[in-house]
N, C-alpha and C positions, 0 to 999 in steps of 0.2 A: 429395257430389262434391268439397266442397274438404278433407274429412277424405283423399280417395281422396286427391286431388293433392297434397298434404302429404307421402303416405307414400311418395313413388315413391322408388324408388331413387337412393343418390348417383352409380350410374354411369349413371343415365339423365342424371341432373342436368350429372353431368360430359359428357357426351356433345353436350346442347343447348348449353353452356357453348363447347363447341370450336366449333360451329358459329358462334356468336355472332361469339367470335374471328376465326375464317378465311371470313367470308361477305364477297363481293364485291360482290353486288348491294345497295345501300341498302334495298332491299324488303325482302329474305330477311334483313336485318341487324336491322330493328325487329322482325319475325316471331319470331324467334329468340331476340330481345333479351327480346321480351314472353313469351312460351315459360318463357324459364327465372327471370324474375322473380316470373313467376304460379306455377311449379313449386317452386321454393325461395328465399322472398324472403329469407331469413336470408343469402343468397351473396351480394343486391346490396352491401354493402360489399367485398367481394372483389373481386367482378367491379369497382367504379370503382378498387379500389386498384390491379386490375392495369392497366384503361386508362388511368388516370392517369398513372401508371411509365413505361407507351409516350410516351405523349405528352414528359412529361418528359424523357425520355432521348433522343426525337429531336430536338428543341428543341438538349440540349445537346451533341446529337451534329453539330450543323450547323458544316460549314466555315465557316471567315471566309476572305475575301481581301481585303487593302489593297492598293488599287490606283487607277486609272483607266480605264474601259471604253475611253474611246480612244487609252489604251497598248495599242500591238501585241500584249503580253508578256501585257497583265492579260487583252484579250479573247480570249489563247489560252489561258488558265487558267480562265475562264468560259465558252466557249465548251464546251469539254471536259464541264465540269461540268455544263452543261446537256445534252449529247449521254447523260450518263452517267444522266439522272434524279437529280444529287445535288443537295439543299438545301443552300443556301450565302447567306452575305449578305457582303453588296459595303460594305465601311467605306472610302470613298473619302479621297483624300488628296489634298490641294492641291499638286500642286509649287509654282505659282505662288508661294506665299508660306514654300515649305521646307516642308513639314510633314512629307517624305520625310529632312530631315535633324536633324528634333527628335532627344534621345535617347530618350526611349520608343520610336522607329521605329527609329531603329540600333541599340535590343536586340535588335528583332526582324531588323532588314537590315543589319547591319555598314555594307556599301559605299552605303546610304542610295539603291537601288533599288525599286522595285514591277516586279511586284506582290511580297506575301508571303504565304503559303497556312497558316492553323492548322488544322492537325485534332486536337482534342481538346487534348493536350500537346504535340504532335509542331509545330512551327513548321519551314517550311519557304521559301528562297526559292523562290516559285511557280514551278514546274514542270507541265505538265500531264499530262508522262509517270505521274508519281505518281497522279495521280485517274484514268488509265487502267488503271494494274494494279493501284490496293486496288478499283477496283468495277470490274473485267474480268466479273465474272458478270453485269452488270444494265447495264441502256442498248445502247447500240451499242457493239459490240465493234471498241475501235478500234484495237487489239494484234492481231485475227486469234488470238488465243492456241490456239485449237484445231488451230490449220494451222499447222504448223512453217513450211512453206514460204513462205508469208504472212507468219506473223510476224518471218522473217528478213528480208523485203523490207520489211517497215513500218519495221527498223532501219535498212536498207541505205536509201530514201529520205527518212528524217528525218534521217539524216546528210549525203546530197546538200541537205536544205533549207537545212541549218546551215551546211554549209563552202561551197557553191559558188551558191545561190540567195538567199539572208540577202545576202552582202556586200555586191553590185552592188545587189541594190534598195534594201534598205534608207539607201545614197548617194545611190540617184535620188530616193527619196524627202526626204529631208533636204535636196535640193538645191534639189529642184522644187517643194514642200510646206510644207514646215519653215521653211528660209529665208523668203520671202516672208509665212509668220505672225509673222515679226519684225523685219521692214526689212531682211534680208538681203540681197546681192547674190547670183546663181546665176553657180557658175563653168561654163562653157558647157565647156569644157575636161572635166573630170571628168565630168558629164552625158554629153559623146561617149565619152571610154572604158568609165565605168559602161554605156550604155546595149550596149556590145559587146560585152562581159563578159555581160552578160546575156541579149543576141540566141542567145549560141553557148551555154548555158545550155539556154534555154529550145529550141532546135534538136533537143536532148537529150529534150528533154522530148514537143515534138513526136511523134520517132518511139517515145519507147516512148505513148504515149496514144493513138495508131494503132492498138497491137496490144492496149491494156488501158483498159476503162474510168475506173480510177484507175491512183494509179502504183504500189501495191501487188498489183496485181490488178485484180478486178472490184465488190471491195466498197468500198467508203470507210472511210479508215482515216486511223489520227492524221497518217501522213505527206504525207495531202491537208490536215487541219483546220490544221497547221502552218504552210500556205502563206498562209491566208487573210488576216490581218490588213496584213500589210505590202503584199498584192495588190492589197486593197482600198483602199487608200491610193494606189498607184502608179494605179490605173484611173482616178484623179479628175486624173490629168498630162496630160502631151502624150505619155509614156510608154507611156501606154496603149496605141501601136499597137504596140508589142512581142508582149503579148496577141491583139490581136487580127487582126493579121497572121496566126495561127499556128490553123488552122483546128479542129484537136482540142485544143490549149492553150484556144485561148478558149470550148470548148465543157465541158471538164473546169469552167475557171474559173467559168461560167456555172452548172454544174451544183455546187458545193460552195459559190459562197458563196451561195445561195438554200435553202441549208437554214436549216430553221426556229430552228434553236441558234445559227445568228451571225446569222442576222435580230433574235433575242430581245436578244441584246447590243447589236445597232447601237440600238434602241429606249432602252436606257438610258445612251445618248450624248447623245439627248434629251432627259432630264429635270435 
């Protein structure tokens, strides 16, 4: 019997071998595993030099981002990454004590901001657009890239986030938020224009989220994940009836930031 199983062929070998590789279930992975060990033990060096490789090279294929989860900027570059299924680890950085303005960090961020995103060589100031179109194939598709028509509007409302939805809150926030975590005074003045600027804003927003689950459509897509962080910030104000005056605004709101990918960030705000 083991003279028989000795002699099998290398393409049966190779053949148990692919399976080994490409089996999803842990059952059928030990199954397989023990298959072509029993079949041709002369390959298990092989076979670990090829698991090993894997392993190795995901390891050093994982993003870094320097940042702070509860920067706006960093949980929109981690949030991304997790919608996207990408392993990354989080090298946190003190503002409090500068450590965004050592030089080691202005190699990496000239203007001594976070977050900063490495992928392999490639250093970038984080952006999350980037971790949406190198892994457009895998995770949530938050480019719509197969739907032109989609993906034009994913442009067209992460441009609305940037020039007309960013300014006004991200003031409220500073005002109402920020301030007060530093003994600040709040100018009650810009809070009333800020909050104007954003009422008429969000009016916008209103009526197309009447006609479309998100505001690229019906899917969720980067031009919703964009809004979150500074959102989520503003909800913890007196701001917050902005929101929630606005009966399909605050149900969008409701519906994007309870996804499980900035729920996973808010947790490591926690630690």
């Amino acid at each position: 019997m083991v003279e028989y199983i000795n002699n099998y062929s290398s393409k049966q070998s190779s053949y148990i071998l692919s399976l080994v590789l490409c089996s999803k279930s842990p059952q059928l992975f030990l199954l397989y595993l023990y298959l072509f060990l029993l079949l041709k033990p002369t390959f298990v060096l092989l076979f670990l030099s090829i698991f090993s490789k894997n392993i190795i090279s995901q390891a050093m294929a994982a993003v870094k981002v320097y940042g702070m989860p509860l920067s706006s900027c960093t949980a929109r570059v981690l949030t991304c990454l997790i919608e996207k299924g990408v392993e990354y680890e989080l090298i946190p950085r003190n503002l409090a004590v500068g450590e965004h303005k050592q030089p080691t960090f202005l190699a990496k961020q000239p203007f001594g901001q976070i977050p900063v995103l490495e992928d392999g060589d490639l250093t970038l100031f984080a952006i999350a657009k980037y971790v949406a179109y190198k892994y457009k194939d895998q995770g949530t598709d938050l480019l719509r890239h197969e739907n032109v028509k989609e993906s034009a509007l994913v442009l067209v409302w992460t441009e609305v986030e940037s020039q007309q939805y960013n300014p006004p809150i991200s003031t409220l926030v500073y005002e109402l938020l920020i301030k007060g975590m530093y003994g600040m005074t709040t100018d009650q003045a810009v809070v009333d224009a800020q909050s104007e600027k954003l009422g008429k804003v969000l009016d916008v927003y209103e009526a197309r989220l009447t006609e479309n689950k998100y505001l690229a459509g019906n899917s969720y897509s980067l031009a919703d994940q964009n809004h979150i962080p500074y959102t989520y910030f503003l909800m913890k104000t007196s701001a917050a009836s902005l929101i929630n005056s606005r009966p399909h605004v605050k149900a969008w709101w409701e519906d994007i930031s309870s996804r499980p990918s900035f729920q996973k960030v808010l947790t490591l705000t926690q630690k």
